[in-house]
C-alpha positions as CSV (number, residue, x, y, z in Angstrom):
1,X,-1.4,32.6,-7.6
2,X,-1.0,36.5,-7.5
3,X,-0.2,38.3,-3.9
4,X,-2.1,40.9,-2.8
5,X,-2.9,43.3,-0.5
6,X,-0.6,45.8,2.0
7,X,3.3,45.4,1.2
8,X,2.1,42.9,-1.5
9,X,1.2,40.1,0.2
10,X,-2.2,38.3,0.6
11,X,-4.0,37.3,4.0
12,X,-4.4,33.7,4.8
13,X,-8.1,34.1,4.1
14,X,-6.9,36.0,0.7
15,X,-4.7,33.1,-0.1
16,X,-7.7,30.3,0.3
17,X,-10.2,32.1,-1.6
18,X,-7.2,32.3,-4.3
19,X,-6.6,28.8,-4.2
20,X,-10.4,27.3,-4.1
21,X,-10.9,30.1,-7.2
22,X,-7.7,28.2,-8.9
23,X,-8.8,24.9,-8.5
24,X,-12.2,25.6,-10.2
25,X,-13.0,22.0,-10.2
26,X,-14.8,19.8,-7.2
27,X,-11.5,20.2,-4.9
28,X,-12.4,23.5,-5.1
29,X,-15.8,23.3,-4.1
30,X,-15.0,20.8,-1.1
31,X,-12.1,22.7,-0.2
32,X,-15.4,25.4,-0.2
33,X,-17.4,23.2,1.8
34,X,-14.6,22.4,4.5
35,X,-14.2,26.4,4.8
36,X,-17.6,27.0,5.6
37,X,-18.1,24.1,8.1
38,X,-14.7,25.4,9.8
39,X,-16.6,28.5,10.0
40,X,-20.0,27.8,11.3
41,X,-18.3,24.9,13.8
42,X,-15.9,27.1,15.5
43,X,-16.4,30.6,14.1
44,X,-13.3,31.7,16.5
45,X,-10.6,29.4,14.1
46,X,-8.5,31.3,12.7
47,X,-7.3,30.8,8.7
48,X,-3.7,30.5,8.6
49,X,-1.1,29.8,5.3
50,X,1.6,27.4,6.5
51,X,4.1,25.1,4.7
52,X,4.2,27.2,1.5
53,X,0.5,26.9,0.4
54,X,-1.5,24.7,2.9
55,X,-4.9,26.4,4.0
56,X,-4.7,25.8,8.1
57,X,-7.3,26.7,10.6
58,X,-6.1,27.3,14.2
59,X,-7.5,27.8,17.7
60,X,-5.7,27.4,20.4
61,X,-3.1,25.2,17.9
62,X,-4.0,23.5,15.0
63,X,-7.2,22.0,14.3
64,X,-6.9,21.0,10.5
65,X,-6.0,21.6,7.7
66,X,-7.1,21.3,3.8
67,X,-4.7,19.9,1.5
68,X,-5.8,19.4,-2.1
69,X,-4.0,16.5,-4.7
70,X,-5.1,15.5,-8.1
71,X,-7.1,13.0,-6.7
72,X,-8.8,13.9,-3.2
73,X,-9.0,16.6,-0.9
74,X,-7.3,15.7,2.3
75,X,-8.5,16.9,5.6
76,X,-5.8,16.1,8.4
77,X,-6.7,17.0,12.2
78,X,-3.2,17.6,14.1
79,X,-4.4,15.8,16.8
80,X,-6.9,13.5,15.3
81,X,-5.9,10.3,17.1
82,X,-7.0,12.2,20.5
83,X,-10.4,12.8,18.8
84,X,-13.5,11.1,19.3
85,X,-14.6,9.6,16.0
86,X,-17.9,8.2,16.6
87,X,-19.2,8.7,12.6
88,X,-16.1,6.9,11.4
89,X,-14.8,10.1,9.3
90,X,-11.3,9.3,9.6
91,X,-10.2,7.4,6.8
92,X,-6.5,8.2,6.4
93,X,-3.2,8.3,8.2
94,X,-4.9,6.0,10.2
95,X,-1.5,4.3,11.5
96,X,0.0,7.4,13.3
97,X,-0.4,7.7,17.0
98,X,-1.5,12.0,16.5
99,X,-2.6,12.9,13.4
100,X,-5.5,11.6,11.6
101,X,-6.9,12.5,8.2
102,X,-10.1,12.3,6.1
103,X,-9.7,11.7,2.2
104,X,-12.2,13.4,0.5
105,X,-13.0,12.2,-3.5
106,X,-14.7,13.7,-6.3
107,X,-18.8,13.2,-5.7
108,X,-18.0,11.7,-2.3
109,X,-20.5,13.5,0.2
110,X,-19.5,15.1,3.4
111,X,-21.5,14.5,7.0
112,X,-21.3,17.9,7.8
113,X,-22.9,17.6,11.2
114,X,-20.0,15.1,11.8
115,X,-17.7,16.7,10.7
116,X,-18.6,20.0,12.9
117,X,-18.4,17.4,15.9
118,X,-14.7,16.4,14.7
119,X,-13.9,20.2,14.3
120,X,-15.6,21.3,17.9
121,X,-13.4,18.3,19.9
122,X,-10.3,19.8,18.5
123,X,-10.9,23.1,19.5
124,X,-12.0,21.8,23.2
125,X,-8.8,19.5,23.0
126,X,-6.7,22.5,22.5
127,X,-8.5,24.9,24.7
128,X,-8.0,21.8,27.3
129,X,-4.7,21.4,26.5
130,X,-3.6,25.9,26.7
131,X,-5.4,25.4,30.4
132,X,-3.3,22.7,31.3
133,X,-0.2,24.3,30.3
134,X,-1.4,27.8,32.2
135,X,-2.0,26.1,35.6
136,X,1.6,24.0,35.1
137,X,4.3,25.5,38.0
138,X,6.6,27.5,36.1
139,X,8.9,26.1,33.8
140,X,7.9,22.5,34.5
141,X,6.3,20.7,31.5
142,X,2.7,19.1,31.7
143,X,2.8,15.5,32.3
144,X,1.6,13.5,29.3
145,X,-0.3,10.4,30.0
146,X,2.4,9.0,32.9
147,X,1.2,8.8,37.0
148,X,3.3,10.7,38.9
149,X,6.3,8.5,40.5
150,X,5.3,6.7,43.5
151,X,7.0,8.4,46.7
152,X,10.4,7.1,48.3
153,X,10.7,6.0,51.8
């Protein structure tokens, strides 16, 4: 994939539209399809270019990101196991207790109004979670999923 742009590197955004054009088969098209539902979902996520050529889209943290293999185009939502999953979407990394994913095959269709839904709870999860951490007291931590310790006395 060529670089392009100022100082010779591509933008994120640059990169993705490189690497669907690449692809030119159907990962490329659903890698497409995920783009554009990012988009019209949360059209404040931001396209980022991590781990040496992994499209991710952000706001306020991850929210997913679109890996492509020979065989399916993998969807993983970094905090996926906090997500709400009413459609039954998630259909990979199922054993973790963060991440989920959604394997996507050749001619498989995609629920896009589901899949919207999954994208819109991670953005509110991390929008939830960049308040929590703004109203902590300085230099404490935000207390993950423990009560607080019963007083002494």
């Amino acid at each position: 994939m060529s670089e392009s742009g100022p100082g010779g590197s591509a933008t994120p955004s640059e990169r993705i539209d490189a690497r669907i054009a690449e692809l030119g088969d159907w990962r490329g098209e659903t890698l497409a399809r995920i783009r554009a539902l990012v988009r019209e979902a949360d059209p404040e996520a931001v396209e980022t270019w991590k781990w040496r050529g992994v499209p991710v889209w952000e706001h306020d943290g991850i929210l997913c990101t679109g890996e492509t293999y020979k065989a399916v185009v993998k969807m993983t939502f970094a905090k996926g196991a906090a997500l709400p999953d009413p459609s039954g979407l998630f259909n990979a990394s199922l054993e973790g207790g963060t991440r989920r994913a959604i394997d996507l095959r050749e001619g498989e269709a995609i629920d896009g109004e589901a899949l919207k839904a999954l994208i819109r709870a991670a953005a509110a999860l991390n929008a939830a979670e960049r308040r929590s951490r703004a109203t902590a007291p300085s230099g404490a931590a935000p207390r993950r999923g423990r009560s607080p310790p019963p007083p002494r006395g």
